[in-house]
C-alpha positions as CSV (number, residue, x, y, z in Angstrom):
1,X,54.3,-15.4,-17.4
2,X,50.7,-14.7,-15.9
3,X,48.2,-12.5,-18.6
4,X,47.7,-9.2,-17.4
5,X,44.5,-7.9,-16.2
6,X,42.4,-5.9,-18.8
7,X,40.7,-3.6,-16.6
8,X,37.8,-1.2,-17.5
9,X,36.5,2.0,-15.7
10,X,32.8,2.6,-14.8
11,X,32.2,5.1,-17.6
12,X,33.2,2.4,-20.0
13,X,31.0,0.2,-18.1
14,X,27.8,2.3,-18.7
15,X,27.9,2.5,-21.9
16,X,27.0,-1.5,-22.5
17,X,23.7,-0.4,-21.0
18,X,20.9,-1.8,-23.5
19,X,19.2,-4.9,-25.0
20,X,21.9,-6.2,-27.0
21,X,24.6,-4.7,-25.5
22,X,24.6,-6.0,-21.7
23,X,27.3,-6.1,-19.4
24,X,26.9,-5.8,-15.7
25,X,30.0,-6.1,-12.6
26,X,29.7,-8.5,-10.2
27,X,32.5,-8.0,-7.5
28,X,34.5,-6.1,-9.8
29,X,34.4,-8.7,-12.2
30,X,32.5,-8.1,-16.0
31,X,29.9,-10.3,-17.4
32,X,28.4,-9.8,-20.5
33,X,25.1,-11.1,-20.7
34,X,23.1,-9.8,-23.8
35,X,22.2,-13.4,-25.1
36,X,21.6,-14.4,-21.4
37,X,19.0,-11.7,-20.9
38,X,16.6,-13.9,-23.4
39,X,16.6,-16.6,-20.9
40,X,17.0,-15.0,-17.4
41,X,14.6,-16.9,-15.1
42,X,14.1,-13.5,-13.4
43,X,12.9,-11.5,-16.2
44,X,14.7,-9.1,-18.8
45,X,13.7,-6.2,-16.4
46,X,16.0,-6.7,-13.5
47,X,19.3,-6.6,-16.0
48,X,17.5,-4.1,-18.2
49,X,17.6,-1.9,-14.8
50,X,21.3,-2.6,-13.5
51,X,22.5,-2.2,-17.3
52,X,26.1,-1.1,-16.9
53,X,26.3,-1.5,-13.4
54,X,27.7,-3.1,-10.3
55,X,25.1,-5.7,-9.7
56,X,26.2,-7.4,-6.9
57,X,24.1,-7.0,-4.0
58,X,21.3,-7.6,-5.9
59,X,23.2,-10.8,-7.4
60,X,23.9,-11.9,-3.7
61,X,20.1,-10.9,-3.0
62,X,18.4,-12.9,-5.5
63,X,21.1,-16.4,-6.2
64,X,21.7,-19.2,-4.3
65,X,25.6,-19.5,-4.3
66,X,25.3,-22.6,-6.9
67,X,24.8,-19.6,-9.5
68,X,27.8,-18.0,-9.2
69,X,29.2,-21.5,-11.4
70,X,26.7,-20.8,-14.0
71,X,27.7,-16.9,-13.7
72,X,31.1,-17.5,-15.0
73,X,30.4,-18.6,-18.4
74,X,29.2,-14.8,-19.2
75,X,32.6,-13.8,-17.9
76,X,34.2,-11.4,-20.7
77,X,37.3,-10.8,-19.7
78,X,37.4,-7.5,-18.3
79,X,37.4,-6.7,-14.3
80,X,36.1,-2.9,-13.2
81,X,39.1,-0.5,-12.5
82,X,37.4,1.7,-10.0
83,X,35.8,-1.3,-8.4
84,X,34.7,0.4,-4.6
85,X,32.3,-1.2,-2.0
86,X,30.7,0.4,0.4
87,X,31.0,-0.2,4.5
88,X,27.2,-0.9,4.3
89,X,27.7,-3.4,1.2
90,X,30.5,-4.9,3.2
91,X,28.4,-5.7,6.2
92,X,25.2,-6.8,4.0
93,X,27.2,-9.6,2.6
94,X,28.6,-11.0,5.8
95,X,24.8,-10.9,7.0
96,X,24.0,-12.7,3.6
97,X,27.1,-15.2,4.3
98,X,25.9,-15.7,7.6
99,X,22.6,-16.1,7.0
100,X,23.6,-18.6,4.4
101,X,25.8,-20.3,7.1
102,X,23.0,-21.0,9.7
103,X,20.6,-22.4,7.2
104,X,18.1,-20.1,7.1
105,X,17.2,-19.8,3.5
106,X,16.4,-23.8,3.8
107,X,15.0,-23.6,6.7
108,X,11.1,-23.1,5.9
109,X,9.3,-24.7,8.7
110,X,5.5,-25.1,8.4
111,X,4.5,-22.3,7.1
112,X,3.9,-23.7,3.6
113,X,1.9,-26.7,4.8
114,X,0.0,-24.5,7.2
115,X,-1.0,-22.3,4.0
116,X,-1.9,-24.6,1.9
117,X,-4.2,-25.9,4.5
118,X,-6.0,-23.3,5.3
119,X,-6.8,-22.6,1.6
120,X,-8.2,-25.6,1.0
121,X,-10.1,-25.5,3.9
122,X,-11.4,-21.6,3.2
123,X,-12.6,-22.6,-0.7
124,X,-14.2,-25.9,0.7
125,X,-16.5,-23.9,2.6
126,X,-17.1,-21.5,0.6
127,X,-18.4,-23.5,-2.1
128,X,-20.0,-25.8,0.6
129,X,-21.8,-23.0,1.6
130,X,-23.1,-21.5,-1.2
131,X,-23.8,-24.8,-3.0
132,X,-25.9,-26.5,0.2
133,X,-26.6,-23.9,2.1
134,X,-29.2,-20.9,2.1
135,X,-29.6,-17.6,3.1
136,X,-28.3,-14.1,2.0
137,X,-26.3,-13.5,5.1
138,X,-24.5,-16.5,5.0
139,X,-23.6,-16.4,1.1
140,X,-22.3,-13.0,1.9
141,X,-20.2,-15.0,4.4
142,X,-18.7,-17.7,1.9
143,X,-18.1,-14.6,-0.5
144,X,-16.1,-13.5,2.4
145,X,-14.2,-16.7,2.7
146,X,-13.4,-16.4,-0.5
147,X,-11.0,-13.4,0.0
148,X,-9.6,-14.6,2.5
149,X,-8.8,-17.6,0.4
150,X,-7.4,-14.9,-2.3
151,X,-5.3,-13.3,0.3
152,X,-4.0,-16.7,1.4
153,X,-3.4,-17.7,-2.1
154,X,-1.5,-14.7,-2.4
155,X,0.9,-15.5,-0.1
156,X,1.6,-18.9,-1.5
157,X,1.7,-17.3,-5.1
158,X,4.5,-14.7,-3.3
159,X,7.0,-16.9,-1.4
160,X,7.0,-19.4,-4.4
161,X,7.9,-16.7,-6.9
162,X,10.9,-15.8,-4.4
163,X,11.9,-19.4,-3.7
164,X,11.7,-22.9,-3.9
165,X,8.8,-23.9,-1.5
166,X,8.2,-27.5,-2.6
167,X,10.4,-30.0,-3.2
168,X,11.4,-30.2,-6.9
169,X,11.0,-26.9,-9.2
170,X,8.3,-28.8,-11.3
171,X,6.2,-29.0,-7.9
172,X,6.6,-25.6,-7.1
173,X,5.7,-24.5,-10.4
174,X,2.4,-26.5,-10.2
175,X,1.8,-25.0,-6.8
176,X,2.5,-21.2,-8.1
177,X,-0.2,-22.0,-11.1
178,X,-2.7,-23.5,-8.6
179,X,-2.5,-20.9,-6.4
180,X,-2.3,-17.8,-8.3
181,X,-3.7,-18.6,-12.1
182,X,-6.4,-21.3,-10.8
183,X,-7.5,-20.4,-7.8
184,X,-6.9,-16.2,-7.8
185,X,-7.3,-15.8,-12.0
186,X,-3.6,-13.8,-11.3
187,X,-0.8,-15.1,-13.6
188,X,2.5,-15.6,-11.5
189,X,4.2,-15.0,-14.6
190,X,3.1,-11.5,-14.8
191,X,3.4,-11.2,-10.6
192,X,7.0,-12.4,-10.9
193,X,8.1,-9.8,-14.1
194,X,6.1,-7.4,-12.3
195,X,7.2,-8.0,-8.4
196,X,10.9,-8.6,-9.7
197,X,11.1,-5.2,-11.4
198,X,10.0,-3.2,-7.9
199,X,12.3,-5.3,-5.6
200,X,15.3,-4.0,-7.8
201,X,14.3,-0.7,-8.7
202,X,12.4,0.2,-5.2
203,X,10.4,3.5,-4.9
204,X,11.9,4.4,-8.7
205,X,8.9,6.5,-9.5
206,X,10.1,5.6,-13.4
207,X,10.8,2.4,-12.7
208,X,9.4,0.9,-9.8
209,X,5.7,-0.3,-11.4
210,X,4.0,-0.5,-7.8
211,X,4.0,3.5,-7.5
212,X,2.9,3.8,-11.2
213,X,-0.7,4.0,-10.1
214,X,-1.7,7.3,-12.9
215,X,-4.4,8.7,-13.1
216,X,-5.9,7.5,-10.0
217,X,-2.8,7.9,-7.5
218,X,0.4,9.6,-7.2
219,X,2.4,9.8,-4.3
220,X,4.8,12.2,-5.3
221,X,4.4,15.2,-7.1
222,X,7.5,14.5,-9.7
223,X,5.3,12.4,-11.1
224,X,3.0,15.6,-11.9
225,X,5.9,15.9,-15.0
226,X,4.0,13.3,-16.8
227,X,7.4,10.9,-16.2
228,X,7.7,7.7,-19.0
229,X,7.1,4.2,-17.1
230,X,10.1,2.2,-18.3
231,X,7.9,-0.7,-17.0
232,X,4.9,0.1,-19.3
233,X,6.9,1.9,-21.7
234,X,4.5,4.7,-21.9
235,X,4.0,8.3,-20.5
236,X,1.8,8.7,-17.3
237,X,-0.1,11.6,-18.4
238,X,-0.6,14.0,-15.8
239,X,-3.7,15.6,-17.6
240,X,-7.0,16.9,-16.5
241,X,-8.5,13.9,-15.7
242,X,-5.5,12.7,-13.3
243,X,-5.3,16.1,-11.7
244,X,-9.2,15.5,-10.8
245,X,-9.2,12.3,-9.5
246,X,-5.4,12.4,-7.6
247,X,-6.7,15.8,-6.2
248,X,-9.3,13.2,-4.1
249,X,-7.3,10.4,-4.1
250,X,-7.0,10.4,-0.3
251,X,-10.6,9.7,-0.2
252,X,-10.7,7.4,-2.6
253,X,-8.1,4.8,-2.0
254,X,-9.8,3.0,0.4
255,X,-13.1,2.5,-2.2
256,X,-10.5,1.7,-5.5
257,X,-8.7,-0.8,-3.3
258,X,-12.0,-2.6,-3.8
259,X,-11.9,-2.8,-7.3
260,X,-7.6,-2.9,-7.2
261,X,-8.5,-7.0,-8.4
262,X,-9.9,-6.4,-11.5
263,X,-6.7,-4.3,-12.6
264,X,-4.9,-7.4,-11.7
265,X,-7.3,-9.4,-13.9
266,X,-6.4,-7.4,-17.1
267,X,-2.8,-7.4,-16.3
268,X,-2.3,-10.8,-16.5
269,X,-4.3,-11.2,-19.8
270,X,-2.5,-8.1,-21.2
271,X,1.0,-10.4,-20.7
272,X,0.1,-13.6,-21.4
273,X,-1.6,-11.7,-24.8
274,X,1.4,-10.0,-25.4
275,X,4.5,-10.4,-27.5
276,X,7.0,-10.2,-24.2
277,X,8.5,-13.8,-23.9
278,X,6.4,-15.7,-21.3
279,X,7.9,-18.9,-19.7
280,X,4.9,-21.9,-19.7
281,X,2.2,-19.2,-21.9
282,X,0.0,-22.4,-22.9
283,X,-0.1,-23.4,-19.1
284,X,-0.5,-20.1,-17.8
285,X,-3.9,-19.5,-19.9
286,X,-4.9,-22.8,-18.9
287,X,-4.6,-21.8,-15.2
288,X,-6.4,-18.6,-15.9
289,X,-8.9,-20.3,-18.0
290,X,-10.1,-22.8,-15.4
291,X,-10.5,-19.7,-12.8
292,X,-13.3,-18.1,-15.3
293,X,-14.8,-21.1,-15.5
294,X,-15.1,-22.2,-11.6
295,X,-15.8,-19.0,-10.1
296,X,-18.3,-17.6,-12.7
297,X,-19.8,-21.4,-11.9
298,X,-19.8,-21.2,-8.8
299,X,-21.8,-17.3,-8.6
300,X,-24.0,-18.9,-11.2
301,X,-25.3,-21.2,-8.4
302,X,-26.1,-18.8,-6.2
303,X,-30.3,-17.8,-6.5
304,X,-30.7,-14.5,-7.0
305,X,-28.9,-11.3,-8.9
306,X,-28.8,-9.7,-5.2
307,X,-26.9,-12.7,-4.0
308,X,-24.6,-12.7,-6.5
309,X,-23.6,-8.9,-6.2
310,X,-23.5,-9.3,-2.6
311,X,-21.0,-12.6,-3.2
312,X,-18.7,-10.7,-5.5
313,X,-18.7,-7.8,-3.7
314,X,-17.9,-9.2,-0.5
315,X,-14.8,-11.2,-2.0
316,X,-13.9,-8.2,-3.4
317,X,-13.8,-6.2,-0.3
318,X,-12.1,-8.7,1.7
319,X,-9.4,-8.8,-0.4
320,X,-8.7,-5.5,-1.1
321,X,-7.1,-5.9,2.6
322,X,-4.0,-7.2,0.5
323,X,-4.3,-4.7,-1.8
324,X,-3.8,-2.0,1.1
325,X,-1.1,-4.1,2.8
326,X,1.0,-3.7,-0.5
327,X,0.7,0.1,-0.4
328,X,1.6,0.9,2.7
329,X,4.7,-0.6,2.9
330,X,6.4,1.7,0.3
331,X,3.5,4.5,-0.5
332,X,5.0,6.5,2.7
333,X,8.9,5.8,2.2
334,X,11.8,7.8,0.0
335,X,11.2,8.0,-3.6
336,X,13.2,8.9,-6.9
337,X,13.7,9.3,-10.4
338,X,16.1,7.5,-12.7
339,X,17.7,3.9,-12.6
340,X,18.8,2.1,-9.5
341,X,22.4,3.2,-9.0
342,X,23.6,-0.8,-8.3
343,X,25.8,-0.1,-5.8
344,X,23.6,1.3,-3.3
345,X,21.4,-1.8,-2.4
346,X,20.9,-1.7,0.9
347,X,20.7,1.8,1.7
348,X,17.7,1.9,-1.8
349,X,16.1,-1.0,-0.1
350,X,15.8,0.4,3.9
351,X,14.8,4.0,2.3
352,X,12.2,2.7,0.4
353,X,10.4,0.5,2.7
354,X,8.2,0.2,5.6
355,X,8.0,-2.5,8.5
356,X,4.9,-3.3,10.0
357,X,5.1,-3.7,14.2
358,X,2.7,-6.7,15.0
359,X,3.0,-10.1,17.5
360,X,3.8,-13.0,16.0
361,X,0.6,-14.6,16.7
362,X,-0.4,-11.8,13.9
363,X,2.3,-12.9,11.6
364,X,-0.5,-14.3,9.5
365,X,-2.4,-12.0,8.4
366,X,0.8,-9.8,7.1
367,X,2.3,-12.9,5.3
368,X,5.7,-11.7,5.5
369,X,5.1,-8.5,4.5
370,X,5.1,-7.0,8.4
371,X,9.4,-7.7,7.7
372,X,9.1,-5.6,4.4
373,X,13.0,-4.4,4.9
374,X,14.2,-7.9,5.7
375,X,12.2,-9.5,3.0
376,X,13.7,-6.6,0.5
377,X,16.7,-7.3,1.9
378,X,17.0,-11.3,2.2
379,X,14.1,-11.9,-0.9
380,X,14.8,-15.6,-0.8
381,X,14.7,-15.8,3.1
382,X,11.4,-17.7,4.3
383,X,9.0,-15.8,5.9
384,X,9.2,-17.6,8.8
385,X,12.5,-16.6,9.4
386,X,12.4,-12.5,9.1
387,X,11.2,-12.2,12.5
388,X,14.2,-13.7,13.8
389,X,16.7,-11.8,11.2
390,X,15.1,-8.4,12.3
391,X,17.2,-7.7,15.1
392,X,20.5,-8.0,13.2
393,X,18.9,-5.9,9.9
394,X,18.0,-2.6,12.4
395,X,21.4,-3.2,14.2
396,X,23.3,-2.4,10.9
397,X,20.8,0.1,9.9
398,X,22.0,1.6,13.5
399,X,25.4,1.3,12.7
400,X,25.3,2.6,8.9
401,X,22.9,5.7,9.9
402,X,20.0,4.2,7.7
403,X,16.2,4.3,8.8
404,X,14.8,1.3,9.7
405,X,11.4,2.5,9.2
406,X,8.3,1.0,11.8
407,X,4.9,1.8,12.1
408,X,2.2,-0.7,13.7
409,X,-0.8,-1.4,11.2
410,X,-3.1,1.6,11.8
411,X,0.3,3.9,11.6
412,X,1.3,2.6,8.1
413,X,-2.4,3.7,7.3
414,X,-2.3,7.2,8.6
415,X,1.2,7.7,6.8
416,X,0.2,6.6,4.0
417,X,-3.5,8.8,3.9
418,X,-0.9,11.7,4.7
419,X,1.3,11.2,2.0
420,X,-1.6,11.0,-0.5
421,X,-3.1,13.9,0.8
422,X,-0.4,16.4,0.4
423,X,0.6,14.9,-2.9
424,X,-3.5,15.7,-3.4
425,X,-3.3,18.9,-2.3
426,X,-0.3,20.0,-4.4
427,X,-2.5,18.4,-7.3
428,X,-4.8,20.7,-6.3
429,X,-2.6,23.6,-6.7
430,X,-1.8,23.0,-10.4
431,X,-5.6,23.1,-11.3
432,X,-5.8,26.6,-9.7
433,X,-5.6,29.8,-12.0
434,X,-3.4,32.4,-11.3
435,X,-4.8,35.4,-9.5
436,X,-6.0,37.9,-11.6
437,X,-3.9,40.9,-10.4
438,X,-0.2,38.4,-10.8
439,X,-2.3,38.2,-14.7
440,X,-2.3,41.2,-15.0
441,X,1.0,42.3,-13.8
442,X,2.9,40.0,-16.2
443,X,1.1,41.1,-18.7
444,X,1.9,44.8,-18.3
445,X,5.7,43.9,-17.2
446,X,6.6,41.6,-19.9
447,X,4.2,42.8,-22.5
């Protein structure tokens, strides 16, 4: 006679929520994977974050279905009584199946090769140029190039954390450390844990770190409670100084988008100096080691402190393009408090982002990011094949009753002015002192 089922209900679920004590629900089935969690390629965040949850949209999302054999060693037994999925859920995997069917997720095209290319080409002559060449005007220029080069490298450093784009995995981990620690002085390994925590936890004000921007920007005002980042793992004081400065932040996200680099800077040092478990540490230094060495170099060449400034400055500027392109995708969008809910992935990931209308003869400026729903929906889909998924994404989004959210470039940028101005504004209102009369009557009401 066949073994009964032992079943479990959700409640019982949730409370194997912590480090230690992991079990997630994958199709109604439970994995326990507390030991796994050491070892994740993705990070301890993203099971840290579905902790006693039904995880598998975001399993379907993120794993190639080769992983679903390496899932079932974690298998503990126990299937989820109240298992339900959603119509929308339903529908997402079929897309996902389809999708999967067709090719697409192999199916890369030049893109990679195109990239690469023209970053190479773009540091070439910017070191050409400020090595042989002279004249102010034109160093400004190669500074220049050299964002652009950033913002290219960028891209590269972002579809490789997603997915395989070389050949082998030892490739495309030598391309993600040229790219990003080399070339950009960004550790991937810090862009992956921190990119992987905000693709599963979206627009969680608490747990989504790309809208934990305190003091300089809020864009909501729950986060005026002074909210704990479960990224950071630290209160983001909403004090004196933060009621100041996000009280103006609508003027000044344009000029801190200038300087957003440097942040990046000190988080990767802050990681890779940590205690968090790093995968390739020694190599990741390396990477960001060589960076301070060429670049410092290279401004070193350069005759004059005004040159130099001017360089820097310029290369600064130019990419803090990118740094506006990854705000306004989500800055404008639905926001929340608490822990993704699991079983809600594709109605979390259309509220909480923003498309980007452009041609395709645009495609590369946005690197992908123009398809922000698809991407969040299909993460390990090349970029160059979002375009061509879109129509079937705002179809279902149609059918479900779920925004599909498009605004062309200058749009997202109005949107997101306007939501930082009326989060400013109601900043604004908690520096102001009651009136004196409303003092005055509480006083003499309730003593």
């Amino acid at each position: 006679m066949a073994e009964s089922k032992k079943y479990i209900t959700s409640e019982e679920l949730q409370t194997h929520n912590e480090a230690g004590d992991l079990w997630i629900s994958i199709q109604g089935k439970i994995y326990d994977v507390s030991e796994w969690i050491k070892t994740h390629p993705g990070g301890d965040l993203p099971l840290l974050n579905l902790a006693g949850k039904d995880a598998t949209d975001a399993f379907v999302a993120y794993h190639p279905g080769k992983a679903w054999n390496f899932l079932e060693q974690f298998f503990n037994g126990f299937y989820l009584q109240d298992h339900r999925v959603s119509e929308a859920s339903k529908d997402y995997r079929k897309l996902v199946y389809e999708f999967t069917k067709m090719g697409l997720f192999e199916k890369k095209g030049h893109t990679v090769f195109a990239t690469m290319s023209a970053i190479a080409a773009l540091f070439a002559l910017s070191i050409y140029g400020v090595v042989f060449c002279d004249g102010m005007l034109l160093h400004t220029v190669c500074g220049a190039l050299m964002g652009v080069m950033w913002i290219q490298s960028g891209w590269m450093g972002h579809d490789s954390g997603h997915y395989q784009i070389m050949l082998t995995p030892n490739v495309n981990r030598f391309v993600q450390i040229l790219s990003g620690n080399v070339l950009a002085g960004i550790s991937i390994a810090w862009w992956k844990r921190n990119h992987n925590a905000h693709h599963i936890a979206v627009n969680s004000l608490d747990h989504d770190p790309d809208l934990q921007h305190m003091p300089f920007f809020a864009v909501s005002s729950k986060l005026f409670n002074s909210i704990t980042s479960f990224y950071y793992g630290r209160k983001m004081q909403f004090d004196k100084a933060s009621r100041f400065l996000i009280s103006n932040q609508h003027w000044t996200f344009y000029p801190v988008m200038c300087f957003a680099r440097l942040n990046l800077f000190a988080q990767s040092f802050m990681l890779l100096l940590s205690k968090t478990p790093v995968p390739n540490r020694g190599l990741e230094l390396l990477g960001l080691l060589v960076f301070w060495i060429w670049y410092p170099l290279l401004v070193s060449c350069l005759p004059s402190w005004s040159e130099r400034v001017l360089f820097v400055a310029a290369s600064f500027v130019v990419t803090s393009i990118q740094h506006v392109q990854f705000c306004l995708n989500h800055f404008s969008s639905s926001v929340y408090v608490g822990k993704p809910k699991g079983n809600d992935w594709f109605e979390k990931q259309t509220n909480g982002s923003l498309d980007i209308s452009c041609p395709s003869w645009m495609d590369w400026f946005h690197g992908g990011l123009q398809f922000q729903i698809e991407h969040h929906l299909f993460p390990r889909l090349p970029r160059g094949q979002l375009r061509s998924i879109s129509p079937f994404v705002r179809e279902l989004c149609k059918k479900h009753g779920l925004p599909y959210n498009c605004a062309t470039f200058l749009g997202a940028n109005v949107l997101t002015v306007r939501t930082l101005r009326d989060a400013a504004m109601q900043a604004r209102d908690f520096t102001k002192p009651l009136p004196k009369n409303l003092v005055w009557e509480a006083v003499n009401t309730h003593g």
